[in-house]
Structure formats: C-alpha cells, structure tokens
C-alpha positions as CSV (number, residue, x, y, z in Angstrom):
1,X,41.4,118.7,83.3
2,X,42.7,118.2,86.7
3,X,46.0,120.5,87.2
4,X,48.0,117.2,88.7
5,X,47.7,113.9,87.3
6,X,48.9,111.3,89.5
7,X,49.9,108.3,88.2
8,X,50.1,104.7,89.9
9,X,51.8,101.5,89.1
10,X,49.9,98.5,91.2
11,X,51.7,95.7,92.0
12,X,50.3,93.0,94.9
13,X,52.7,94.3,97.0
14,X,53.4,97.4,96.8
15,X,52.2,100.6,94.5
16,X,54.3,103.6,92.8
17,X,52.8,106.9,92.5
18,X,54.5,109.4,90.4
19,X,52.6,112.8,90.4
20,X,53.3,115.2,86.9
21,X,52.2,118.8,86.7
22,X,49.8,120.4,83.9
23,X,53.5,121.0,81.9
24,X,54.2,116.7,82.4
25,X,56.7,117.8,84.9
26,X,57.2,115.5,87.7
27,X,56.4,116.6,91.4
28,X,56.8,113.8,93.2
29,X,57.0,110.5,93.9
30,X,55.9,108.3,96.4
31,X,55.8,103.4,97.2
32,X,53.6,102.2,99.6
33,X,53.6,99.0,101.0
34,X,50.0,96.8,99.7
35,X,48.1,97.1,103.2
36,X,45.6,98.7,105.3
37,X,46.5,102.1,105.3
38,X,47.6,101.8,101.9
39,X,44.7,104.9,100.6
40,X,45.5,106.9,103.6
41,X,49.0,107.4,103.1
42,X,48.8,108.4,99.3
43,X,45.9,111.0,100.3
44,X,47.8,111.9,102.8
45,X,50.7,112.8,100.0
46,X,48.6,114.0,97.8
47,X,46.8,116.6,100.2
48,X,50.1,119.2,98.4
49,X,48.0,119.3,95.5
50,X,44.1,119.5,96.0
51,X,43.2,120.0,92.2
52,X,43.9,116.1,91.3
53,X,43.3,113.3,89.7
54,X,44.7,109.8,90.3
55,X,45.4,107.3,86.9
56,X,45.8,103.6,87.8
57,X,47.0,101.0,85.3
58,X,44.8,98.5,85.3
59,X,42.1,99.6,87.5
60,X,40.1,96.6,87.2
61,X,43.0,94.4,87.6
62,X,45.3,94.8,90.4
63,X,44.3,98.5,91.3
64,X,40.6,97.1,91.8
65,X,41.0,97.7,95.9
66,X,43.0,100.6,95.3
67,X,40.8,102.5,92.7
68,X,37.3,101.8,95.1
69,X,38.9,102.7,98.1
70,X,40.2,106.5,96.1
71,X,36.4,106.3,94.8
72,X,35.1,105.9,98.2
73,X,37.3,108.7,99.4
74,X,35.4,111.0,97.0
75,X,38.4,111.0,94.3
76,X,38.6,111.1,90.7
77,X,39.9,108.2,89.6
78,X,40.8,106.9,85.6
79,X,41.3,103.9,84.5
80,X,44.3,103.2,81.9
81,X,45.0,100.3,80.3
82,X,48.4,98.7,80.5
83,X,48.6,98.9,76.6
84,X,48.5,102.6,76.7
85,X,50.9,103.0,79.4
86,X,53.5,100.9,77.1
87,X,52.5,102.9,74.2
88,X,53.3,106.6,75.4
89,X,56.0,105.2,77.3
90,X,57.5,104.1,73.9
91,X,56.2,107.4,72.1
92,X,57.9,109.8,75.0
93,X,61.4,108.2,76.1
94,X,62.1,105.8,72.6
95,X,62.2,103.4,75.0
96,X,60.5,100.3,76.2
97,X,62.1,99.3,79.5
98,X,60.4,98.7,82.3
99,X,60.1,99.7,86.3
100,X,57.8,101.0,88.4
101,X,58.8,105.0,87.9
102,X,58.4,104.8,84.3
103,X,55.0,102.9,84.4
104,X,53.6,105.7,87.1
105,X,54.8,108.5,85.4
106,X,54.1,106.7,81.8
107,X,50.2,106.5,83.0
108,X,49.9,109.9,84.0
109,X,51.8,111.4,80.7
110,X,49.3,108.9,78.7
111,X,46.3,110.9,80.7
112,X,47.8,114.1,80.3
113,X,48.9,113.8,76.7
114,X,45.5,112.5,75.9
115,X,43.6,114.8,78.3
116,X,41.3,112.0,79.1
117,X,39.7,111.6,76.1
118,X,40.4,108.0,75.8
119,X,40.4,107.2,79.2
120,X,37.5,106.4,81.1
121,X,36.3,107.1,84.6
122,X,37.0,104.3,87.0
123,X,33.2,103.5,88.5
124,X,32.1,102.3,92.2
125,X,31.3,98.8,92.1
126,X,27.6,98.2,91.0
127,X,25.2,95.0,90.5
128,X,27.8,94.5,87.3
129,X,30.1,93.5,89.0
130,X,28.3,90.6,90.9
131,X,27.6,89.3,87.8
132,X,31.3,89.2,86.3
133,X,32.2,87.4,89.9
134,X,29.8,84.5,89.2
135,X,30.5,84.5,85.5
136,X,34.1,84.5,86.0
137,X,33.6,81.3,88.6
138,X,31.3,79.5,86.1
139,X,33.8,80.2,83.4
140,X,36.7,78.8,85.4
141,X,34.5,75.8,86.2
142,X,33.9,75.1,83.1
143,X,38.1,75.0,82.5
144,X,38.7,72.8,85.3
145,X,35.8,69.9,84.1
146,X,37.6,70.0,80.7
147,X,40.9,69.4,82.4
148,X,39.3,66.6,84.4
149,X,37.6,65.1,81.8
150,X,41.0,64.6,79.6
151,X,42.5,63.2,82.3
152,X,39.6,60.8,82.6
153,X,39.8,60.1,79.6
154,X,43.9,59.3,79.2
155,X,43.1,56.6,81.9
156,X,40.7,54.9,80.8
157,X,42.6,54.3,77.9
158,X,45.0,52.3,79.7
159,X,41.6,50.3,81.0
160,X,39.7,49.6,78.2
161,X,40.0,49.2,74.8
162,X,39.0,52.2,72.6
163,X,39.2,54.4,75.7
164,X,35.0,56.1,76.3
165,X,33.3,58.4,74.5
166,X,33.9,61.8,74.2
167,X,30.8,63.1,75.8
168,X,31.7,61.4,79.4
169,X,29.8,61.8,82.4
170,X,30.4,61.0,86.1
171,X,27.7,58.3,86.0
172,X,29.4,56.9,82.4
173,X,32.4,56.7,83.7
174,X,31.7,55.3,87.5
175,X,30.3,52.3,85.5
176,X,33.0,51.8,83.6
177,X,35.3,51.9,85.9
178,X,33.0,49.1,87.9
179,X,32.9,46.9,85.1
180,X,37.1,46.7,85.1
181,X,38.9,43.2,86.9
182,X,42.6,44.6,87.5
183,X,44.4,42.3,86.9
184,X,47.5,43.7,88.9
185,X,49.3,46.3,91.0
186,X,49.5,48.6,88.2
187,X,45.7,48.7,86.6
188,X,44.6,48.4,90.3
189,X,46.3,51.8,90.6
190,X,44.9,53.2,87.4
191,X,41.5,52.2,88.5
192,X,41.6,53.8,91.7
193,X,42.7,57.2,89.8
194,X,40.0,56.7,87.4
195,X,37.6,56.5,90.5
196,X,39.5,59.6,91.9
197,X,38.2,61.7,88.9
198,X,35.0,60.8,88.8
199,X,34.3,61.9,92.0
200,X,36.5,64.9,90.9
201,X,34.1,65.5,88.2
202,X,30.6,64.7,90.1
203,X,31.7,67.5,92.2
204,X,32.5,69.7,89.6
205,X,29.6,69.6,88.0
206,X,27.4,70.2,91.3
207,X,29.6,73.4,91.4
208,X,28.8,73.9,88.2
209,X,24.8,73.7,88.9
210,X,25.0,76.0,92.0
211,X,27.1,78.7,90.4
212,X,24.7,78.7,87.9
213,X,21.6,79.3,89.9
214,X,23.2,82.1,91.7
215,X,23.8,83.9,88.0
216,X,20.1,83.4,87.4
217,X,19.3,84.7,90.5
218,X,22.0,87.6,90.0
219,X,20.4,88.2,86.5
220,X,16.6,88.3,87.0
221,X,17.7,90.8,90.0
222,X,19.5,92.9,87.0
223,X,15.9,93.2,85.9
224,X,17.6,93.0,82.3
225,X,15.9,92.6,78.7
226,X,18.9,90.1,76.9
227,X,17.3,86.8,78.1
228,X,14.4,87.8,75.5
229,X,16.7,87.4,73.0
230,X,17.2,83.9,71.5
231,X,19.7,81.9,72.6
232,X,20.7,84.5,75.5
233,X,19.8,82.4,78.9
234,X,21.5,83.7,82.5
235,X,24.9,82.4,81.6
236,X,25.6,84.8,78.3
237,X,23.4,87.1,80.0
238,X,25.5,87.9,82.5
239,X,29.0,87.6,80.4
240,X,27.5,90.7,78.7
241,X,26.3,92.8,81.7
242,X,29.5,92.1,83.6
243,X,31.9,93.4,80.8
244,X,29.7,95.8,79.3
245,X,28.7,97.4,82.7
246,X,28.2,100.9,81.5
247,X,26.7,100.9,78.0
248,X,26.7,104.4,78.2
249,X,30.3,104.3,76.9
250,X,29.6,103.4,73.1
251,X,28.7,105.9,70.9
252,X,26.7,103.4,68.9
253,X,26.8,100.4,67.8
254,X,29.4,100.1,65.4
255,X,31.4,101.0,68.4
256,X,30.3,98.4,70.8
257,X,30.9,95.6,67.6
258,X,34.3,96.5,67.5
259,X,34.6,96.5,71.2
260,X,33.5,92.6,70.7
261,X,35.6,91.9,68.0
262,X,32.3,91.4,65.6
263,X,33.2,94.4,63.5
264,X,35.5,93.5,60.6
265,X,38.9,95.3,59.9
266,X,39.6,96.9,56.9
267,X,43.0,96.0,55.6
268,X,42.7,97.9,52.3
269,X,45.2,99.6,50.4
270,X,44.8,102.2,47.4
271,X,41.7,101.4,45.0
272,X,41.8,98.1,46.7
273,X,38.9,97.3,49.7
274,X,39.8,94.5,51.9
275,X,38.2,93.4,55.5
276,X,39.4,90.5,57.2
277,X,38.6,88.9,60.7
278,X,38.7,91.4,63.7
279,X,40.8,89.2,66.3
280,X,40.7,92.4,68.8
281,X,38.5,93.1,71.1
282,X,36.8,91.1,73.8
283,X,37.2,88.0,73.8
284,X,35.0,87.1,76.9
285,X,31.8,88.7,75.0
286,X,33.1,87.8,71.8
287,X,32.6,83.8,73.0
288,X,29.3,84.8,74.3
289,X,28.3,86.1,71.0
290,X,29.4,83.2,69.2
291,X,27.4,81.3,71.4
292,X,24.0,82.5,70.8
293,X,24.7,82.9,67.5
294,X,25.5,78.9,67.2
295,X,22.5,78.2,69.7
296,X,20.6,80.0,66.5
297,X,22.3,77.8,64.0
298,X,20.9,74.8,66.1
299,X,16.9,75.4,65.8
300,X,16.0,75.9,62.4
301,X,12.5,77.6,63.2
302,X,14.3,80.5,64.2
303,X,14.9,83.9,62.9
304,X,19.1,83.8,63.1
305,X,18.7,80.3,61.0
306,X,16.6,82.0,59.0
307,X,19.3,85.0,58.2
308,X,21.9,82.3,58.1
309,X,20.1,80.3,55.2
310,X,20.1,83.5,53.4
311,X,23.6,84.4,53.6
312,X,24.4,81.0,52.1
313,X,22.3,81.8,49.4
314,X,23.9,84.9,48.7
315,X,26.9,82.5,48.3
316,X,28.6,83.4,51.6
317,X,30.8,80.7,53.1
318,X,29.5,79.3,56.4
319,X,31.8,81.1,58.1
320,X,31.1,83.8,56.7
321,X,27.1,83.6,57.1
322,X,28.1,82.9,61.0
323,X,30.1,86.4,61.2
324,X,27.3,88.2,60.1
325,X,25.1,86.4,61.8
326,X,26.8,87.4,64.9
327,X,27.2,91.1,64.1
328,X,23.2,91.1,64.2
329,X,23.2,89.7,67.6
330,X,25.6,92.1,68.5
331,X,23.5,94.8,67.5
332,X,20.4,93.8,69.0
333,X,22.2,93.5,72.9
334,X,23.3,96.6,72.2
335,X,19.6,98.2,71.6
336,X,18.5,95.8,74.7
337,X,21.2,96.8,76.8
338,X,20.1,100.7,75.3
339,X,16.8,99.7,76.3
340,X,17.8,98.8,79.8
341,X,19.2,101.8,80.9
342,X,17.1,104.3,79.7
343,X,14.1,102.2,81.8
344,X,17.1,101.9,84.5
345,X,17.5,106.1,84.1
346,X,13.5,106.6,84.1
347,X,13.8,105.0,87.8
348,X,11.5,102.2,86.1
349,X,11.8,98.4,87.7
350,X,13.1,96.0,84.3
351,X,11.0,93.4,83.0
352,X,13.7,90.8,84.4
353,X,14.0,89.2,80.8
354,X,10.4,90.4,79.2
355,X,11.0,93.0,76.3
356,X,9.0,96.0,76.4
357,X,8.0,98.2,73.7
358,X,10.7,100.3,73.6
359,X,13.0,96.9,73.3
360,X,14.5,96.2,70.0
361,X,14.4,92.0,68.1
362,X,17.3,91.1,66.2
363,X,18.4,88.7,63.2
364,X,18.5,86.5,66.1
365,X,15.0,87.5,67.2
366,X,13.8,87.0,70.2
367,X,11.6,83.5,70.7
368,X,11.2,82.6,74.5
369,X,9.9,79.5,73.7
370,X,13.2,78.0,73.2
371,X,16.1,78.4,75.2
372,X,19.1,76.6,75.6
373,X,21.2,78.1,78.4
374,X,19.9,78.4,82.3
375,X,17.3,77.0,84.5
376,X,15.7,80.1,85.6
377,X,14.2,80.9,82.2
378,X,10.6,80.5,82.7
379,X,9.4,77.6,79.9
380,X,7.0,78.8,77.6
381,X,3.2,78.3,79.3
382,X,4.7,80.3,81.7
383,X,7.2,83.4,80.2
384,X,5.3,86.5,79.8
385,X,6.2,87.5,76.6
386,X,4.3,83.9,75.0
387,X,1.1,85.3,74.5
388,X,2.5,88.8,73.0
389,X,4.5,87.0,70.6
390,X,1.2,85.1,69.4
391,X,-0.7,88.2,69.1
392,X,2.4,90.2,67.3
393,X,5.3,91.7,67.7
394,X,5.7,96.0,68.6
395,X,8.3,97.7,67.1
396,X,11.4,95.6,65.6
397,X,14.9,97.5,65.5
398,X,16.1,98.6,61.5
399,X,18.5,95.6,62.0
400,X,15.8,93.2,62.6
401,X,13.6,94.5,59.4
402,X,15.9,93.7,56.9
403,X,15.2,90.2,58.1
404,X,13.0,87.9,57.0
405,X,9.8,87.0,59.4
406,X,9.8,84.2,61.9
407,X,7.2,81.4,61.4
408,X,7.8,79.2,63.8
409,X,4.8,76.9,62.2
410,X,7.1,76.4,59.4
411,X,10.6,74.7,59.9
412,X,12.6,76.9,57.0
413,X,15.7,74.7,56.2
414,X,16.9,76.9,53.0
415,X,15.8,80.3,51.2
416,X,12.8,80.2,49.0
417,X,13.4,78.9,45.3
418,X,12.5,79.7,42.0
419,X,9.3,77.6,40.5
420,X,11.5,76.0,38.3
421,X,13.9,74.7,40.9
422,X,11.4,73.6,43.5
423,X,10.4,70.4,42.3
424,X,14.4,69.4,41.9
425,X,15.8,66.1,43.8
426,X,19.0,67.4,44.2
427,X,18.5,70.6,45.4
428,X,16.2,69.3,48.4
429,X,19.1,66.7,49.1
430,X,21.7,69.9,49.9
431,X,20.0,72.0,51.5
432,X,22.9,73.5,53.2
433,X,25.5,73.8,50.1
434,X,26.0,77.5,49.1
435,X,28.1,76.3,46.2
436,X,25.2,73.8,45.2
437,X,22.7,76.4,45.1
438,X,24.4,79.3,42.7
439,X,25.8,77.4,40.5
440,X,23.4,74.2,39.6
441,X,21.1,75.4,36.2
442,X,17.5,75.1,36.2
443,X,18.2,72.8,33.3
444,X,19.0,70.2,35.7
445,X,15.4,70.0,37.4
446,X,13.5,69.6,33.8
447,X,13.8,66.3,32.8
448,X,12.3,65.2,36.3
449,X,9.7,67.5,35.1
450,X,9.2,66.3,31.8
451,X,8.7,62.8,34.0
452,X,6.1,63.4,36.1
453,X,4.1,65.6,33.4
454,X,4.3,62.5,31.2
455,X,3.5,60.1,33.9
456,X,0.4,62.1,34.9
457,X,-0.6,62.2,30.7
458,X,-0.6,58.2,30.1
459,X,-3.0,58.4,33.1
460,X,-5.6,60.8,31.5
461,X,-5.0,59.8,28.2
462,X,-3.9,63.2,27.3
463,X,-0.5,63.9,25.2
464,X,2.2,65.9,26.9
C-alpha cells in the first residue's frame, strides 16, 4: 500500500485533490482548474510525496482524461466508485453533506480504510474501449428513433384515423403522409411536421446501419469467441467486451452473474430461504443478456428453447424459466470471455467469432447457423464453425451438460411425455402452459385412446 493516498473529486471544471497519510491524516490539499496543464500541476504537487497513489471518483466518468493522463505519466491510479465515497463518508463523519473536500478526502479514507481490496486499478485505454464508444452511440441511436417514432406517431393521429401501426417505418410513413389532402392551415402544418420526421427517422436509421458496421468491424478485430454463441451478433458482442473489459477481475462465475444482475438475492431470514430478483448490477449487460436469452426463446430448434421448455415443465413460471435461462448465458460468456484471454495471454490471434477447443457451449449453445443481430456474421455456407458442428461438438462447459442435446432436425416445442400422455389432444394444443402440463391426469388422454383402439377393432373384426 502506497504510504499517501491522494484523493480527487472531478468535476468538468475543475478537480479537488485532498492527499491523507498512512494514519488518514490529511497533508494537503490542492483545485485545479479543468485544462491543459491540469496533470502537470497535480504531479507537480505531489512530487512532496514520491511513494503515492492517486484515487479518482469515478475514473471512468468524469476523471476518464484525468485518470489516462496520471496512467500515462507512469502513476498508480484506482478507480472508486461514487457509492463508496458516500458510504465511508457516512461511516467516518456521521454525515452526508456534500463538497468537494469531503468527497477527496472521502475517496482516499475509502482506499485507505479498505487498503484497496475493493478497489480496482484504473487501466490504459485498450481495444475495450472502442467498443463501449460505438456501443454507447448505437445505444443512444436506438433512444433517439424511439423518441422520433412517438412523435410520428402522435401526429399522424391528428391525420388519419386510427393513427399507423406500431411497427412504422420511414417508407410506411412517407406514404402516408402522401396519401393526406389537408384540408387547411392547421393539417397543412401537421403534415409538413409529419414529413419533418420521416426524414428525421430515414436518417436515423442510416446512422443506425453505419454505427453498426463499424461495431462489426470493431468486434471481428477483438478477434473474440461470443459471436459463436447463439443469439450473440456484433451489437451484444460488444456491450459485453466494452463493460467487461478485464475479465480477469471475477473470481468466477458466480461473481461475474451478480455483476450482471443474473445472480438472485437471497432475502432469507431464520429457517426460512427466500431469493428474489437481483435488480443490482449492470444494467447495460444485464439488457444484453436478456436479449440473447429472448433471441433463444424465438427459434425453437435451439438449445436455450430447449432449456426453457424444461423449466416449464418443471413447473417454473415463464419468467422464471427466462431468469434461469439467462443465468446460463451468463455463464457461458463468461467461459468464452475466459477462453479469450487466456488465447489473448498465449500471444495467440482469436478465432474472430469461431470457438476453439478450449471454448465452452452454453444452455444457449452455440448454433451459427442462425443469428439475429449484425451483418458481419458470416451466414452459414460460409462460418467456419458449420462443418464442425455437423461432424460434433469438442468439449461442452459443466453448464452446458446438464442440458439437453441440440437437434436442430427436430423442431422441440415441449419436453418429452410420458407414453400415456402422448397421444392426448389437449396436451399438444398447450404446448406452452406449465400449469396444463403438471396438473392434467393421464386419465384425461384414455378415452381418446379407448377411441381409436375401438375404431381400429370394427376394422379387423377383432374385439377391443
């Protein structure tokens, strides 16, 4: 442990250092002015004290600059969160208020008391971090169409009757807005605003495409393993990489599942054991979870819909079968992204997308067939990992053998039945109802039995 901790408060104009001895004893304190020399002159301060280390709040926030220029400078540099600040702030002085002096020296107490051990190293920027700029911009894309598209849509309610439909596009809507006669000043005006958006959102959504060939560029250049997995395109692909970055960090992966909020909570209390919904986490790779997990859902010749079916069986909610569903994904990008850097430690080029031996399927095994996110995922005739798949798959992670075998021949729409419920009507009718399935009785399938045995006796003149 460094024998000064120096603490700093970033703020887009200025930042407060407050630097605190090995006793927590403050030694200083120094604002600079946001600019230029802005590294210079807190090295320069800090020279006094040449075993240090430097704590920013929120060093991917608005310490970023700050934290890679101290990094460049050959510093050690740690990255607090703001929620830890508050805490030992709180824990320390009783008290909550807050200014720039108490936030410093509130960082560097939270370093000290902790002596690092939940604070990690702030990192240079790598090829991570590319992808989290061109996710971030996809992602705020995506916001902006879905605010232009409601306001689409609240004027052509005052157009036409029954407003359009919820799925709009720019094409949809320049024709419906065409097919409109105002018939004064006022719809004259609404028509030109319509117009206005539509070309608001044609130009959105060529934003849109760009941004999202530069993430499968970014990502095949990653050289990464996740876009075997199914459902996992560019798009989640890089959501992961550029929040994960390091995965290196997790001790396993019960670890990295609560760091994406897939891990449940336990709420129990005496002999009672309770879990509910974890809403902590990150929310970011949380979302791109639950997207490859729903992607899953969607084709039913896959291995996650195959999971899912069972959970149902089991008598799980849907719900329920999703959240599990999703904590299997979660540990299969977490052997992949394992997998990654130990080829990325080895000095070995990645497979850009193709799993290698050492790779490790999931619930939501890995079918590159089928994909629904991203352009640059090569189609099937082409994707290298076709013709291994056909042949057979090498080595499956223990997550992924406690599942049942893909057969993507077979479209499996529900769990295998008993003989005596196969042949039932109703059954085949609700194939989806967890509730339907354990609780109907066999007893309701015989009669329909009894049927077509006596049917096919009158025919051979046999008694049933």
């Amino acid at each position: 442990m460094a024998a000064v901790m120096i603490g700093i408060d970033p703020h887009k104009a200025s930042h407060t250092a407050v630097a605190i001895g090995a006793a927590e004893e403050p030694l200083g304190q120094l604002q600079v002015r946001a600019s230029a020399s802005q590294a210079e002159r807190l090295l320069g301060w800090a020279a006094a004290w040449p075993e240090r280390a430097w704590a920013i709040e929120g060093a991917g926030g608005l310490g970023h600059l700050l934290a890679q220029q101290l990094l460049a400078a050959g510093e050690r540099v740690l990255d607090v969160p703001p929620k830890l600040g508050a805490r030992v702030r709180l824990l320390a002085t009783g008290d909550t208020n807050k200014n720039d002096p108490n936030d410093a020296r509130s960082v560097a107490v939270a370093v000290a008391a902790l002596r690092s051990a939940g604070v990690r190293a702030a990192r240079r920027d790598d090829h991570a971090a590319v992808l989290r700029v061109w996710s971030k911009r996809h992602r705020d894309l995506g916001r902006t169409r879905t605010q232009v598209v409601c306001r689409l849509h609240a004027v052509l309610c005052d157009l036409v009757a029954g407003g359009a439909s919820k799925h709009i596009t720019a094409a949809h809507a320049a024709r419906l807005v065409e097919l409109i006669t105002p018939s004064g000043a006022v719809e004259a005006a609404r028509c030109e605003l319509a117009a206005a958006f539509t070309e608001d959102l044609r130009g959105i959504d060529d934003r849109i495409r760009r941004t999202r060939k530069k993430l499968a560029i970014a990502v095949q250049a990653a050289g990464t393993s996740l876009t075997g997995l199914f459902g996992v395109g560019p798009v989640i692909a890089a959501a992961v990489i550029g929040d994960v970055r390091a995965v290196a960090r997790f001790p396993g992966r019960d670890h990295f599942a609560a760091y994406n909020g897939t891990a449940p909570i336990e709420v129990s209390s005496g002999d009672r054991k309770v879990y509910r919904l974890s809403r902590r986490g990150n929310r970011r790779l949380n979302h791109a979870i639950h997207m490859a997990a729903v992607t899953q859902i969607r084709h039913r010749h896959s291995e996650g819909r195959a999971y899912f079916d069972k959970k149902l069986a089991e008598g799980k909610t849907r719900k329920e079968a999703l959240r599990a569903l999703k904590r299997q994904i979660s540990d299969a990008i977490f052997a992949r992204l394992q997998a990654d850097a130990r080829r990325a430690a080895a000095g070995v080029k990645g497979p850009g997308g193709q799993p290698g031996n050492d790779s490790d399927s999931s619930a939501a095994g890995s079918h590159p067939a089928h994909r629904l996110f991203g352009q640059a995922t090569p189609g099937p005739r082409h994707h290298p990992t076709t013709a291994a798949r056909i042949r057979g798959r090498a080595g499956r992670s223990p997550a992924a053998a406690t599942l049942p075998p893909a057969t993507p021949q077979v479209q499996v729409e529900r769990p295998q039945r008993s003989e005596d419920e196969r042949p039932g009507g109703a059954a085949r009718r609700r194939p989806h109802s967890a509730a339907g399935k354990a609780t109907r009785p066999s007893s309701a399938v015989k009669p329909q039995r009894s049927k077509t045995t006596s049917r096919a006796a009158k025919k051979t003149g046999q008694t049933p």
